[in-house]
N, C-alpha and C positions, 0 to 999 in steps of 0.2 A: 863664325857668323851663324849659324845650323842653330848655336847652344838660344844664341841672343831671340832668332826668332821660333824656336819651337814653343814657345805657350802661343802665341797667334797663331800659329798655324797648328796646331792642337785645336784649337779653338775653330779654327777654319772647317777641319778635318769631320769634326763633331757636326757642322753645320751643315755639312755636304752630306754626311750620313741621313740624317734627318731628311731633307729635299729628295734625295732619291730613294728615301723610305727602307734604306739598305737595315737599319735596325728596329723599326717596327718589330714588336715582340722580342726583341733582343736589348731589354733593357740593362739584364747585366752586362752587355756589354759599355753600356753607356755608362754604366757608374764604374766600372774598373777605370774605364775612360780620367772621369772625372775626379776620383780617387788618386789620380798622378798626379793631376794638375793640383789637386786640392789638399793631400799628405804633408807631413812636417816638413819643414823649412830645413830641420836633423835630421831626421832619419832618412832622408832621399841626398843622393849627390848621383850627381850627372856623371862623371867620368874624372876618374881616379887623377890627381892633378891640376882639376880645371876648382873656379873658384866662382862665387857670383862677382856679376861686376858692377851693378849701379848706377842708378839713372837719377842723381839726385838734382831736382832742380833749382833754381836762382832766389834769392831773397837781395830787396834793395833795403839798403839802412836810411833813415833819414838824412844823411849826411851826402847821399848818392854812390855811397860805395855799394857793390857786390859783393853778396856770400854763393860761397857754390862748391859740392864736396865731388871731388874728382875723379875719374876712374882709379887712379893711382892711389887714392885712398889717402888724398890729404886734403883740408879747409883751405880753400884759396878765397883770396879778396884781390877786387878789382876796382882798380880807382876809373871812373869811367871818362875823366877830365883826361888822363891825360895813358890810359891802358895800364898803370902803372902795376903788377901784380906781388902779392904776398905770398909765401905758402905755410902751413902748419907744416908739422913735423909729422911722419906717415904712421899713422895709424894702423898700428898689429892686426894682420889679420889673423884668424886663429887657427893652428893646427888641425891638419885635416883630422887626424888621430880624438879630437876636440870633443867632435862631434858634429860641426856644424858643416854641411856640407852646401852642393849648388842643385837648384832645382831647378826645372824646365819653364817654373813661371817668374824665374826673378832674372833668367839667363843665366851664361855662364861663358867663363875666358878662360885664357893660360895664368894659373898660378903666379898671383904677385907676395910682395910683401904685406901691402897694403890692403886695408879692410876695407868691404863696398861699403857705399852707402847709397841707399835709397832714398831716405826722407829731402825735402828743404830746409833749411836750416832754421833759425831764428833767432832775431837779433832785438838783445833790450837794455836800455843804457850802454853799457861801455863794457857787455859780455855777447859771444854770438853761441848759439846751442845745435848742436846736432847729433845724431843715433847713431851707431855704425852694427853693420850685420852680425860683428866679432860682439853684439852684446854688451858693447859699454855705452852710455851714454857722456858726450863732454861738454865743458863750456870752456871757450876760450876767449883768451883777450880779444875785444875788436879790434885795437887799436896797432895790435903786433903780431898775435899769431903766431910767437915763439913758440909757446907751448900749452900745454890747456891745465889752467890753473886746479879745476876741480875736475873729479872723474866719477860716474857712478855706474857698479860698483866700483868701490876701490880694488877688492879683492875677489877675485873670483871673476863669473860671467851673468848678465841676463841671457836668454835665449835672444835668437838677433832680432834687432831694431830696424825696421821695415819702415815705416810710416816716420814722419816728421812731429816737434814738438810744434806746443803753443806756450806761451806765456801772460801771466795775466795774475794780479791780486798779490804778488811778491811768489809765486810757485811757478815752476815749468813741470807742463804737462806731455805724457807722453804711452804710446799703447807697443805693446811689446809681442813676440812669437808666443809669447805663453799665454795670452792671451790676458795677462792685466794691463790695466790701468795704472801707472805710477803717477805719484806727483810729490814732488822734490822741492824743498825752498830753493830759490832759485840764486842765489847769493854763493852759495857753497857746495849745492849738489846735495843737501841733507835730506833723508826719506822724512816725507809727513806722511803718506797713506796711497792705499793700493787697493784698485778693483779689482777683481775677477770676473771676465767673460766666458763663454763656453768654447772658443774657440780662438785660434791666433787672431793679431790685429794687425794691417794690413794700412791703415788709413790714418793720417791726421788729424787728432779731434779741434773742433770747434766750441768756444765759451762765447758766451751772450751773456752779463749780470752774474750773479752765482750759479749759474749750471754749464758742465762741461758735455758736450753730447761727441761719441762716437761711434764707428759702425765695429764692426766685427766679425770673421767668418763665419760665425753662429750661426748667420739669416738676422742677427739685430740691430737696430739700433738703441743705443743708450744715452739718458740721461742722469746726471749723476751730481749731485752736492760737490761745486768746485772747493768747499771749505773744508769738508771730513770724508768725502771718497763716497756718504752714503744715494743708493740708488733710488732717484724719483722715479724713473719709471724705464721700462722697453716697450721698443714696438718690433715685433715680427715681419720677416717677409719671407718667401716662399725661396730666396736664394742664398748664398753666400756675398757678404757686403763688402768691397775693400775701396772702395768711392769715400772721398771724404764729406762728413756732411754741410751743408751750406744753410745757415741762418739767414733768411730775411724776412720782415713782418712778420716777427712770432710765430713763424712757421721751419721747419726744419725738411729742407729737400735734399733727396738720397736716391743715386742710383742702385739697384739690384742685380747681382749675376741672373735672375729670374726673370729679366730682361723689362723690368717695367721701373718706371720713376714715380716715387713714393711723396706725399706730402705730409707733413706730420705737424699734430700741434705741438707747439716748444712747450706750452703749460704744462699740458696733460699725459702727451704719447696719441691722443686719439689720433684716429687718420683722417684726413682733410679731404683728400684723393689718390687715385691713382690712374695713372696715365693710361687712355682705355687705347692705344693702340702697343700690342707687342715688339717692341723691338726685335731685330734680327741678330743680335748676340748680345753680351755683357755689357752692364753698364760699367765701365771702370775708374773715367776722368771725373772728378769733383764738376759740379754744376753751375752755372753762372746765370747772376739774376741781374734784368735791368728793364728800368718802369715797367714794373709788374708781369715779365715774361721771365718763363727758366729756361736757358739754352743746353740741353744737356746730350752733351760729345759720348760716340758708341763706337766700341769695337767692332760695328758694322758696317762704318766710314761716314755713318750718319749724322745727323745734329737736330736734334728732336728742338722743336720749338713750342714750348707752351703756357698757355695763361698761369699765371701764379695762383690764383683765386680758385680754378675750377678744372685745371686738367685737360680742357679740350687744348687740341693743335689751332694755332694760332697761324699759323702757315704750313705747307709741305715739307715734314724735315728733306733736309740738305742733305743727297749724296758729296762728300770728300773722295771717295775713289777706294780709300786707305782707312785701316783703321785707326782708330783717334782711342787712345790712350793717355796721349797728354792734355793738362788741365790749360781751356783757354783765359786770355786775360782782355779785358774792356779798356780802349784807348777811343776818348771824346765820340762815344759813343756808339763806334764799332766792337763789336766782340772777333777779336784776331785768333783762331785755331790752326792747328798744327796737326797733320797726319804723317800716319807714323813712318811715310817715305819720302819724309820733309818739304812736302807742298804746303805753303803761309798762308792762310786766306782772312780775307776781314770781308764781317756778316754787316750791313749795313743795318741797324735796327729802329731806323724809317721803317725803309721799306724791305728790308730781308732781303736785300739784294746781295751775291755773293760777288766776292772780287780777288781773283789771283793775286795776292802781293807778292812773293818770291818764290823761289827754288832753291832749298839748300844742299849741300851736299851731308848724307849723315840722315839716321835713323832716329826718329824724332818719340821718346818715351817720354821726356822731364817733363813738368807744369813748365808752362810759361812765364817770363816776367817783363814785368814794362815798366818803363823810368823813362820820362821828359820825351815821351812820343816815340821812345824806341822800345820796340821788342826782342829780347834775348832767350836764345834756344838754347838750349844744351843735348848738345849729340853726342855719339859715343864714340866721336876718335878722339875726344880730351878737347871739344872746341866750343866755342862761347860764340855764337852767329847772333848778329847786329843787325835787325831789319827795321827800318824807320816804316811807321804803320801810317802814315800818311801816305807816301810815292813807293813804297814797296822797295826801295831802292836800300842794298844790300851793303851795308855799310862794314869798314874792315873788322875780318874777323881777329878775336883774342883765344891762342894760345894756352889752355890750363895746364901745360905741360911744365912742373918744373926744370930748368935747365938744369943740365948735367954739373958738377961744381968741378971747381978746374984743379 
């Protein structure tokens, strides 16, 4: 449990230093600090044995089934009619000897088979897509989940897969520890072309029309020709970016570990704004936009609320208690978030009124997902938590645990 929350509380640790002023003038302390949290995803492992473990969160298919990849390091689907579940086959995780070891910002467990995954998956036609840490990228049947028809690489490793794909224009898109760009026909897994950013990728990219925009440890954000890979442009910030970026109105919002929310034009790169109050730590969770306000969730427990247009707070961000790492999702007009010691709450966005929905049991990192008025959590004992976002009322939970086979 120690492995799971030490980047929060790293993060905690850092803030407290700051407040009682204990490293003023000691700024190399603060970047060794930082430098642990911030170091390769390889060349740092936690403790000899221990693995990452994965906080991947939920995607619904139009069909109303579940994708969701499991501690256990397999693709489960979830028929939601009637709980019925599938599992993939477990995905290799890779020898420590590999290379790839566990870091304090992704967590870290007891040694499975099974490769973490972090990203959410993505499903398009009658194929689902996901990353795993071990560096491979899969798509596999939606329909069975036997086995996953294409693999990329086939041979060998990428460095691991962090962030989740997109799909769009016949290509799945995708940002890797090395810090590229990939994007792959999406039919067979085949390379069409590859960025290079200055640092790991960390985050999810977003397409709008032909351009693909993502963040990256760099301090950037990018946008990039979804056809040939080539770059329209970047825009800088003063932090480390692993927040996914959010499109609305031709504009591109982005949290910063430099603790401000950036607005960006989608044309250009110009900056639109930035959010003139400081946050109290990292921005991490992707942002959510609704008639013209951004809600965007802080490692500080906070929930910054602000004009789309101009930047100013539109109300007093919302203490949660907890940090908020996972990305919230909008049901008929409330925006429902999760902090990170599983308290459910929906923001009324009338009037920004907040309202307790549930109590879960379980440690709340995944993006959230919602389907037909219900929201699903993904926590880290292997459980799928069921909260109807109308009456908060905690519906049964599903099991990601494959059974044991007899």
């Amino acid at each position: 449990m120690w492995f799971k929350r030490s980047f929060i509380n790293l993060i905690r640790l850092v803030n407290d230093l700051f407040k009682r002023k204990l490293i003023l003038g000691k700024s190399l302390l603060l970047l060794v600090m930082l430098l642990v949290v911030m170091s390769g995803l390889i060349s740092l492992g936690c403790v000899r044995g221990l693995q990452p473990i994965g906080w991947s969160g939920t995607v619904a298919a139009d069909d109303g089934t579940l994708f969701v990849g499991s501690k256990e390091g397999r693709l489960v689907a979830v028929n939601v009619t009637d709980s019925s579940r599938q599992w993939s086959e477990l995905l290799k995780a890779p020898r420590q000897a590999g290379g790839f070891g566990c870091t304090p910002a992704l967590g870290c467990a007891a040694a499975s088979a099974g490769t973490a995954m972090y990203g959410s998956p993505a499903v398009a036609g009658d194929l689902v897509y996901i990353g795993g840490y071990n560096g491979k990228f899969y798509a596999f049947s939606s329909s069975s989940l036997t086995e996953a028809p294409w693999i990329y690489p086939r041979e060998g490793n990428l460095q691991p897969i962090v962030g989740g794909p997109v799909v769009a224009q016949g290509k799945v898109y995708f940002g890797g520890s090395d810090g590229k760009v990939y994007a792959l026909e999406a039919t067979k897994l085949s390379w069409e072309w590859e960025f290079q950013t200055g640092d790991k990728i960390w985050s999810t990219p977003a397409i709008e029309g032909d351009t693909l925009y993502i963040t990256s440890l760099d301090k950037k954000l990018y946008a990039i020709d979804a056809t040939d890979g080539s770059k329209k442009w970047e825009f800088p910030t003063e932090g480390a970016i692993a927040s996914s970026p959010l499109v609305y109105n031709n504009t591109v919002y982005i949290g910063s570990f430099d603790r401000y929310v950036y607005a960006v034009d989608a044309t250009d790169g110009s900056l639109r704004w930035r959010s003139e109050a400081e946050a109290g730590n990292w921005f991490w969770a992707k942002p959510i936009a609704y008639n013209n306000v951004i809600y965007a969730p802080c490692l500080d427990g906070k929930v910054y609320i602000l004009d789309a247009e101009d930047g100013h707070e539109v109300a007093d961000a919302i203490d949660l208690g907890s940090p908020i790492s996972s990305s919230p999702v909008l049901v008929n007009g409330s925006v429902i978030f999760a902090s990170q010691e599983g308290m459910i709450y929906a923001l009324n966005t009338d009037n920004n009124e907040l309202k307790r929905l549930a109590s879960i049991e379980g440690e709340v990192y995944s993006p959230l997902c919602a389907s037909e008025g219900v929201v699903y959590i993904h926590t880290q004992d292997l459980t799928l938590h069921r909260v109807d976002a109308n009456t908060g009322a905690e519906l049964m939970t599903i099991s990601l645990k494959k059974p044991e086979e007899d």
